[in-house]
C-alpha positions as CSV (number, residue, x, y, z in Angstrom):
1,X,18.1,19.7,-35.0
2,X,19.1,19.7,-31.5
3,X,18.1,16.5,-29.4
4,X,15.2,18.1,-26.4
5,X,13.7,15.8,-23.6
6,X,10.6,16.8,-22.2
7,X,10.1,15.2,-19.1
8,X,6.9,14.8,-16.9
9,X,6.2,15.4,-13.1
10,X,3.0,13.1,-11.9
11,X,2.0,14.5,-8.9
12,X,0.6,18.1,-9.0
13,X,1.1,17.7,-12.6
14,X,-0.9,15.8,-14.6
15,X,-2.2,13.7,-11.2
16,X,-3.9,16.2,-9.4
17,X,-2.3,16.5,-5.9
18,X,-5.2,15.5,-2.9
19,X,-4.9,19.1,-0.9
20,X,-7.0,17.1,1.9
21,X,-4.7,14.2,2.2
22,X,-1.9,14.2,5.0
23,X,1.3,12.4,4.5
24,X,0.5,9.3,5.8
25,X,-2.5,8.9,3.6
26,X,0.1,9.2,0.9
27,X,1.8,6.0,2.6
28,X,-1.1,4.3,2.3
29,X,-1.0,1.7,-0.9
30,X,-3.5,2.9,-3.4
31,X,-3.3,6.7,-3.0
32,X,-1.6,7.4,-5.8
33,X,-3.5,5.2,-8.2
34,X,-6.6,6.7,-7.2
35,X,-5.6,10.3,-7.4
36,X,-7.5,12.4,-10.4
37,X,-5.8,13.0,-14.1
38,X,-5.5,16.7,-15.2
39,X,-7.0,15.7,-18.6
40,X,-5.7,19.0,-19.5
41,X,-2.5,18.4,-19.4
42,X,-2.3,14.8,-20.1
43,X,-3.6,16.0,-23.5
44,X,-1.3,18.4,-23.7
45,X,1.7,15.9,-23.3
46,X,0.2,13.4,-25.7
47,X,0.4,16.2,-28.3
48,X,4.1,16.9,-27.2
49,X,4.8,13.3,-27.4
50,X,3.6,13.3,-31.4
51,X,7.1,15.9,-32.2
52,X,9.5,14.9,-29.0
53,X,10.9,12.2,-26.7
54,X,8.9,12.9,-23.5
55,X,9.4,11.2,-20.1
56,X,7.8,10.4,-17.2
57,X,9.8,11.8,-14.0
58,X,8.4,11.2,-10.2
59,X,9.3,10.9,-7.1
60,X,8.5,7.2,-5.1
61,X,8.4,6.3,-1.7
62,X,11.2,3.2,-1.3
63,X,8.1,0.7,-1.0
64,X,6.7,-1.8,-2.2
65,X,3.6,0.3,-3.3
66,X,4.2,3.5,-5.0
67,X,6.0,2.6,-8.2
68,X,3.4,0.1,-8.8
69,X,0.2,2.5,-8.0
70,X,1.7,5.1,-10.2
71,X,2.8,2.4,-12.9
72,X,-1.3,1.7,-12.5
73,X,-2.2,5.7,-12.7
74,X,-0.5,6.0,-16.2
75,X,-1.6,2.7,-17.8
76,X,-4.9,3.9,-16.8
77,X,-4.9,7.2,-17.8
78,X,-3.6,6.6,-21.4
79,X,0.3,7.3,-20.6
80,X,1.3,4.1,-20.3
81,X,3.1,4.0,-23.8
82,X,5.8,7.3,-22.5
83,X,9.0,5.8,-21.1
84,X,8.9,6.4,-16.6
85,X,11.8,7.0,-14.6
86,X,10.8,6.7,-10.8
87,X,13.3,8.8,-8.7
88,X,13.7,7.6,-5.0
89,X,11.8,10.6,-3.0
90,X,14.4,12.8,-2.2
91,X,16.8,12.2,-4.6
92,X,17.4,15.2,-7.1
93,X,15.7,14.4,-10.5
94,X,18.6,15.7,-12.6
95,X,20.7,12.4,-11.7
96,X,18.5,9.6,-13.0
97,X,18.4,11.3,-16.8
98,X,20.7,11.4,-19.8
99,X,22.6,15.1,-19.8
100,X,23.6,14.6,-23.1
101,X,20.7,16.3,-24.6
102,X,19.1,19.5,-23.7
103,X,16.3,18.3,-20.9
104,X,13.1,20.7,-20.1
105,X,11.1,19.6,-17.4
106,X,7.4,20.2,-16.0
107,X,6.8,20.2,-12.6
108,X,4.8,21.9,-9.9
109,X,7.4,22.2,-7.3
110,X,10.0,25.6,-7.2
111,X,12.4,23.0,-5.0
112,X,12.4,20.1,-8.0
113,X,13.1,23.1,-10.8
114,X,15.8,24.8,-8.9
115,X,17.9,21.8,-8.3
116,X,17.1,20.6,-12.3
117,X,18.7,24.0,-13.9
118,X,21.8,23.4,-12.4
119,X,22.2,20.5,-14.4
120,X,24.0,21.0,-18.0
121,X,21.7,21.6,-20.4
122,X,18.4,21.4,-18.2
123,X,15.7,24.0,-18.3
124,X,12.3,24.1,-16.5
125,X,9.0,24.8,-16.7
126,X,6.6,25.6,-13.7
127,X,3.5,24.3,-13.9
128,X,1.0,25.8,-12.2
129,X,-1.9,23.8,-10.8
130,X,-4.4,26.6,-9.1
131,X,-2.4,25.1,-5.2
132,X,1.5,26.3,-5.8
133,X,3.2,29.4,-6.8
134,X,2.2,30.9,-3.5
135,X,5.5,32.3,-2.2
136,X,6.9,33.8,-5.9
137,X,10.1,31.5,-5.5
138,X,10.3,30.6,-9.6
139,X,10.7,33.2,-12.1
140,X,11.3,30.9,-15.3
141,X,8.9,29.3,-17.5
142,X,5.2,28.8,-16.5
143,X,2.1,27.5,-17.9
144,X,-1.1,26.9,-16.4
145,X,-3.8,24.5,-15.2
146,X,-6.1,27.3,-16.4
147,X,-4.7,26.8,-20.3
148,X,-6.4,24.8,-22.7
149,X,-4.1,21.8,-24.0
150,X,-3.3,23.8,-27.4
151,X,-2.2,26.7,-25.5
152,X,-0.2,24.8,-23.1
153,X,1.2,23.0,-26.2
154,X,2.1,25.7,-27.8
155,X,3.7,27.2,-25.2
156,X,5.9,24.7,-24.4
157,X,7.0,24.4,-28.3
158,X,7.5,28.1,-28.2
159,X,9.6,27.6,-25.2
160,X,11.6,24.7,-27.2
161,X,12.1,26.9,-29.6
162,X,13.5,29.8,-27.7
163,X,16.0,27.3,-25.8
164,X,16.8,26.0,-29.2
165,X,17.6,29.5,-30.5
166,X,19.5,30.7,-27.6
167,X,21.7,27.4,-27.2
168,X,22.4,27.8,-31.2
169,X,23.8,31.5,-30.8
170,X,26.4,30.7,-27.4
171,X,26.9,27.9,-29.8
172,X,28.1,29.9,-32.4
173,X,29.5,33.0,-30.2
């Protein structure tokens, strides 16, 4: 079977982004240790984590704080087992992961997933958190805060699956 990477977005993802928070409050050392779990989710990717190799991928500020609050977040929030890779803010995601295997990431933000499926062998899936997908700009995968964490599951597998299908007929074309 074909190696997959799932990998993780933290904020707007399974942290819940503070929609009353300005920027500098995300400066601020302890924001995003304090910001709230979408248990959802987070259950979701503990399931995911039982059949595949999933990741941790988010964005820091170069401080001295915001590896080390969200470091905190997922220790505290019962992912602190799932390997993290903390991408200076900015920075495409795509560069600070192995391309050799075929790479599916969740994230909230249309910017993040455009810049990811450009990448060999990377594939995306929206997630929508009930604040993004205002302006229509990603027409791949979804799945939804709204979903329990078996239907998210499952629709991520069944995504998998479909990647796994399509990859194995160019493979064979």
């Amino acid at each position: 079977m074909e190696k997959i990477k799932i990998y993780i977005d933290m904020d707007g993802c399974i942290a819940k982004w503070n929609m009353d928070a300005s920027i500098e409050d995300t400066f601020e050392p302890g924001y995003f240790a304090a910001l709230e779990p979408d248990e959802r989710l987070i259950d979701a990717v503990k399931m995911l984590s039982e059949e595949y190799d999933v990741s941790i991928l988010s964005a820091v500020y170069q401080d001295n704080h915001s590896m080390d609050d969200k470091i905190t977040w997922l220790d505290n929030n019962g992912l602190g087992d799932l390997q993290r890779i903390f991408v200076p803010y900015g920075q495409p995601k795509q560069k600070y992961i192995d391309q050799e295997f075929t790479s599916i990431l969740i994230d909230d933000y249309s910017k993040n997933l455009e810049e990811w499926i450009l990448a060999k062998n990377c594939y995306g899936i929206k997630y929508l958190n009930g604040i993004n997908a205002t302006k229509g700009m990603w027409n791949g995968f979804m799945i939804s805060s709204r979903m329990n964490p078996n239907a998210m599951c499952t629709t991520i597998k069944g995504i998998v699956s479909q990647l796994i299908a399509q990859n194995t007929l160019a493979k064979s074309a």
